[in-house]
C-alpha positions as CSV (number, residue, x, y, z in Angstrom):
1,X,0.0,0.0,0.0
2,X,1.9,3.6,-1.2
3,X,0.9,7.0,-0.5
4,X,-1.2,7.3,-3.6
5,X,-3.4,4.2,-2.2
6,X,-4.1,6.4,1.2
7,X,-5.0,9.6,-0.9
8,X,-7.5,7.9,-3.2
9,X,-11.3,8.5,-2.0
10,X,-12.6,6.1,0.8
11,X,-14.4,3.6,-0.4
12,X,-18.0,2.9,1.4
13,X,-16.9,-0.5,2.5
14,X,-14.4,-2.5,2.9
15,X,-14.2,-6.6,2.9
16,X,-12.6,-7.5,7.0
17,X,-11.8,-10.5,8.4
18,X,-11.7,-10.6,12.1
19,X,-9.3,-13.3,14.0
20,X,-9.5,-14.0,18.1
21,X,-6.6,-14.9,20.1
22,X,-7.2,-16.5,23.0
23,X,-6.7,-20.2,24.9
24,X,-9.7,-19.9,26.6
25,X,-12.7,-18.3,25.0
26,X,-14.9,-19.9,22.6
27,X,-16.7,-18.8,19.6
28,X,-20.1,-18.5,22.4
29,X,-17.8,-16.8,24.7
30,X,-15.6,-14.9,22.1
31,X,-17.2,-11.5,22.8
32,X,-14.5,-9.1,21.8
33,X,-14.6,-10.6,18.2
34,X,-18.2,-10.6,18.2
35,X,-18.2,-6.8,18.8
36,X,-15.8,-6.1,16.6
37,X,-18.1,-7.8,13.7
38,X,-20.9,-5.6,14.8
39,X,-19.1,-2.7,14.8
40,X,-17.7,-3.1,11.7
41,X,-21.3,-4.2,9.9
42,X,-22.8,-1.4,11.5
43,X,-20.4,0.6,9.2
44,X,-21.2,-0.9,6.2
45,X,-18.2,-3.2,6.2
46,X,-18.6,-6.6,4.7
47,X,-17.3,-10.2,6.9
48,X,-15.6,-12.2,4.3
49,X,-14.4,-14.5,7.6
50,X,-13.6,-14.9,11.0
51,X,-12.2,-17.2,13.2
52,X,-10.9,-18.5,16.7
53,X,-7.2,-19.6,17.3
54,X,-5.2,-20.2,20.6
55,X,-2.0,-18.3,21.3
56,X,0.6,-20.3,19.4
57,X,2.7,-17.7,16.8
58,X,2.7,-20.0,14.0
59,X,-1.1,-20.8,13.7
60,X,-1.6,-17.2,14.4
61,X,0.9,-15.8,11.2
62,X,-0.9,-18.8,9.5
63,X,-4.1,-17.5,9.3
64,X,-3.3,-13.8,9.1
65,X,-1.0,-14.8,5.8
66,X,-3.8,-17.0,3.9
67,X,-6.9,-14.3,5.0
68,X,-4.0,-11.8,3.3
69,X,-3.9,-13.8,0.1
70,X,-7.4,-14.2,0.0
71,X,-9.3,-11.2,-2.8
72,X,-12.0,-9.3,-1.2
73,X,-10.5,-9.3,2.3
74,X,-8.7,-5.6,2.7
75,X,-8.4,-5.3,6.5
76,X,-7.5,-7.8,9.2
77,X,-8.7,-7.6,13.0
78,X,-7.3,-8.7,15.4
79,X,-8.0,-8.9,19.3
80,X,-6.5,-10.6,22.0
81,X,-2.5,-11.4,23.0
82,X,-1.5,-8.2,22.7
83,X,-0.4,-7.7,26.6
84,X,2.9,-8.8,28.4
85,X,1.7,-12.1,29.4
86,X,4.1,-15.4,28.8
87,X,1.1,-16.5,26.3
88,X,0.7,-13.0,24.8
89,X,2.2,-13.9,21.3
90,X,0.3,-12.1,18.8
91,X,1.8,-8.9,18.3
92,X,5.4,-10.8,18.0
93,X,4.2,-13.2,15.2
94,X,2.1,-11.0,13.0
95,X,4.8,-8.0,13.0
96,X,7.5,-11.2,11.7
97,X,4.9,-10.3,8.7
98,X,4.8,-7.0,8.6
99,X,6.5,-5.4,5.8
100,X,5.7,-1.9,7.1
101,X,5.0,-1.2,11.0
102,X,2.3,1.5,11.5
103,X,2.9,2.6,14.9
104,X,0.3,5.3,15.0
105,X,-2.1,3.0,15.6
106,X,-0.8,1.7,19.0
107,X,0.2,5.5,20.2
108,X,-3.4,6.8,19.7
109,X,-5.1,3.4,21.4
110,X,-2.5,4.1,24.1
111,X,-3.6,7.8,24.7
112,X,-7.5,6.9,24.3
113,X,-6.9,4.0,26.8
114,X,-5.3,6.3,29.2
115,X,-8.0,8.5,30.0
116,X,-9.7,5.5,30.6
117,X,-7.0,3.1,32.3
118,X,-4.2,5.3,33.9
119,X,-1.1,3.8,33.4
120,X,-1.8,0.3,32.9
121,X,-2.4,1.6,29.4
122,X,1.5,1.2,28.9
123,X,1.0,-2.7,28.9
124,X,-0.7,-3.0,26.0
125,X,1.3,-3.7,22.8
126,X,-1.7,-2.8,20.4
127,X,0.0,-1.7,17.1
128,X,-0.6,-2.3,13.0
129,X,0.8,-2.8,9.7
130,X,0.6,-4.0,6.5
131,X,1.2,-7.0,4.7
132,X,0.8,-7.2,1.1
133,X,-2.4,-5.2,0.7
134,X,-4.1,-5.5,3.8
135,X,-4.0,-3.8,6.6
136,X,-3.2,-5.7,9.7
137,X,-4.9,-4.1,13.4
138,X,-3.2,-6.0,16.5
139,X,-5.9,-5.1,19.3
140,X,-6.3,-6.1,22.6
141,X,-8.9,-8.5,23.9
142,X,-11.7,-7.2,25.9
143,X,-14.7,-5.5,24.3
144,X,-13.7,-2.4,26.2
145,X,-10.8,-1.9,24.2
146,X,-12.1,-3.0,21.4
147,X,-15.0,-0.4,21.2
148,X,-11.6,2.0,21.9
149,X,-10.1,1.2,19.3
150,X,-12.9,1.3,16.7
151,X,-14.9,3.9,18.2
152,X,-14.1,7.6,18.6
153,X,-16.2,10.4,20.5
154,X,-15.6,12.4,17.3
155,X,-17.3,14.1,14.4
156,X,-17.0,12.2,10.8
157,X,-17.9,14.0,7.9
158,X,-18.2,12.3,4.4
159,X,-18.1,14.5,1.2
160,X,-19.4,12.5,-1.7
161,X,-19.2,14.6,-5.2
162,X,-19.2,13.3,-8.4
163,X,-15.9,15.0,-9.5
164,X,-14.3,14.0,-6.3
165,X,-16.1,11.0,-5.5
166,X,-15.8,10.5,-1.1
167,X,-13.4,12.0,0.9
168,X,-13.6,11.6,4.7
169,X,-12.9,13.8,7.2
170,X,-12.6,13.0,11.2
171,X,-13.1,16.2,13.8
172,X,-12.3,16.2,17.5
173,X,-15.5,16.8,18.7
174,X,-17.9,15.8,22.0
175,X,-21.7,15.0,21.5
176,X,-25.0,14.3,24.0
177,X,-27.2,11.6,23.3
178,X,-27.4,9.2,20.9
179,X,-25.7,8.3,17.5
180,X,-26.7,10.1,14.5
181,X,-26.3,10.3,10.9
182,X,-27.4,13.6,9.0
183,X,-26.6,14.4,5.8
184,X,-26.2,18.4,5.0
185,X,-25.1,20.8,1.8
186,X,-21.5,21.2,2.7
187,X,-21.6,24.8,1.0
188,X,-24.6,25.5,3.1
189,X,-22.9,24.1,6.6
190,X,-19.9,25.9,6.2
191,X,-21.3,29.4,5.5
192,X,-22.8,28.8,8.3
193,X,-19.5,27.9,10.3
194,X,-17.7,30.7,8.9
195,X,-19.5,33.3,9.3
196,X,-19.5,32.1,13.5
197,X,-15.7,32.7,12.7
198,X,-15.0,31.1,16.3
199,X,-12.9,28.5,18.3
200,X,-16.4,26.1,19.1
201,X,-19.4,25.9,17.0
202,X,-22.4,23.7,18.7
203,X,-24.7,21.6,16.3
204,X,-28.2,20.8,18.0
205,X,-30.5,18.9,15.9
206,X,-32.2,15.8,17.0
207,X,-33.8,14.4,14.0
208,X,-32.0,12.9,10.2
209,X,-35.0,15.1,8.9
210,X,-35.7,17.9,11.0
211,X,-33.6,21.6,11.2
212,X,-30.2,21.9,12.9
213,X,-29.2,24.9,14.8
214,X,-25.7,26.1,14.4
215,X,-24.9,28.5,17.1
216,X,-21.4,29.5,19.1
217,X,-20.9,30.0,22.6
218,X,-19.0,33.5,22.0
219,X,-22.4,35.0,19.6
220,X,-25.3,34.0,21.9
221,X,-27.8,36.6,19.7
222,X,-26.9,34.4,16.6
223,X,-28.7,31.2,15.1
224,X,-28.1,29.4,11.8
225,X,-30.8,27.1,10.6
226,X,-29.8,24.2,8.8
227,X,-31.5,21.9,6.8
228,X,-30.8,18.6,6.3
229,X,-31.1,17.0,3.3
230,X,-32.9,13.5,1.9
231,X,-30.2,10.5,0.4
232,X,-30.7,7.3,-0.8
């Protein structure tokens, strides 16, 4: 995977194939991979496979190589062995096939698990790579850190024109309530952002098909209605 491969527009969905590493769980009791297969179908992703496999390096690199090979499948999950534990081998054997270490991936879990964890956050080994064409996610084993890792308390935004096709866009950002997807005029929301001109904006809307409010905490005496607009 070069450059040019990152800077090409997001696809909708990807195909994934999500691996547990554990001696102990089973595939009723295996609920870190089960949440990560919801998480990721709840995003549109596609589950070409998944399986169960103990801690031993070479049935772990095994699997993770022939799911690599395998057309359609362009990420790899992983969760479990990623601690300091004598058994904790995953992270050793799948970056023996890494042929490019993506470290960023373990540093931001690390932070995120932080606020959570304190300094027990420094055990984990959580990292990624790639092999091949895939992309390879080493994650640790309980839902918790699972959800972490493929959650954010952010704001996505998804631009989708037919010159540029998608482009996606992820915002620090902190929300009330629940989940929700709304789909705007991007020329229409960012008038509406610059002409707040501040540090913080605030979005209030609480419906996919009713008006947003733009408003800033530094111009109380100013309101921007936004409507939201219908997609198939």
């Amino acid at each position: 995977m070069s450059v040019e491969d990152l800077e090409r527009p997001v696809r909708a969905a990807v195909g994934c194939a999500v691996l547990t590493i554990s001696d102990t769980r089973t595939p009723d009791t295996d609920g870190s991979g089960s949440l990560a297969r919801e998480l990721l179908a709840a995003a549109g992703h596609s589950i070409i496979d998944h399986g169960l496999v103990p801690d031993e390096p070479a049935d772990i690199a095994s699997i993770v190589a022939d799911w690599a090979a395998r057309p359609g499948i362009d990420i790899i999950i992983t969760t479990g062995g990623t601690g300091i534990a004598r058994r904790d081998s995953s992270v050793d054997a799948l970056r023996a096939l890494f042929r490019t270490e993506l470290p960023g991936f373990g540093e931001l879990f690390r932070r995120l698990s932080f606020d959570e964890i304190g300094p027990a956050a420094m055990l984990s080994r959580a990292t990624a790579g790639t092999y091949g064409n895939t992309l390879i996610f080493c994650m640790p084993g309980s839902p918790n850190a699972v959800r972490l890792a493929m959650t954010s308390d952010g704001l996505d935004l998804v631009a989708v024109t037919q010159d540029v096709g998608q482009a996606h866009e992820s915002l620090d950002a902190k929300y009330e309530g629940t989940e929700l997807t709304v789909a705007f005029n991007p020329d229409y929301l960012l008038q509406g952002i610059e002409v707040l001109a501040g540090d913080e904006v605030l979005i209030e809307t609480v419906d996919a098909l009713k008006p947003a409010l733009v408003r800033s905490p530094e111009h109380a005496d100013f309101l921007y209605l936004l409507m939201p607009v219908r997609v198939s």
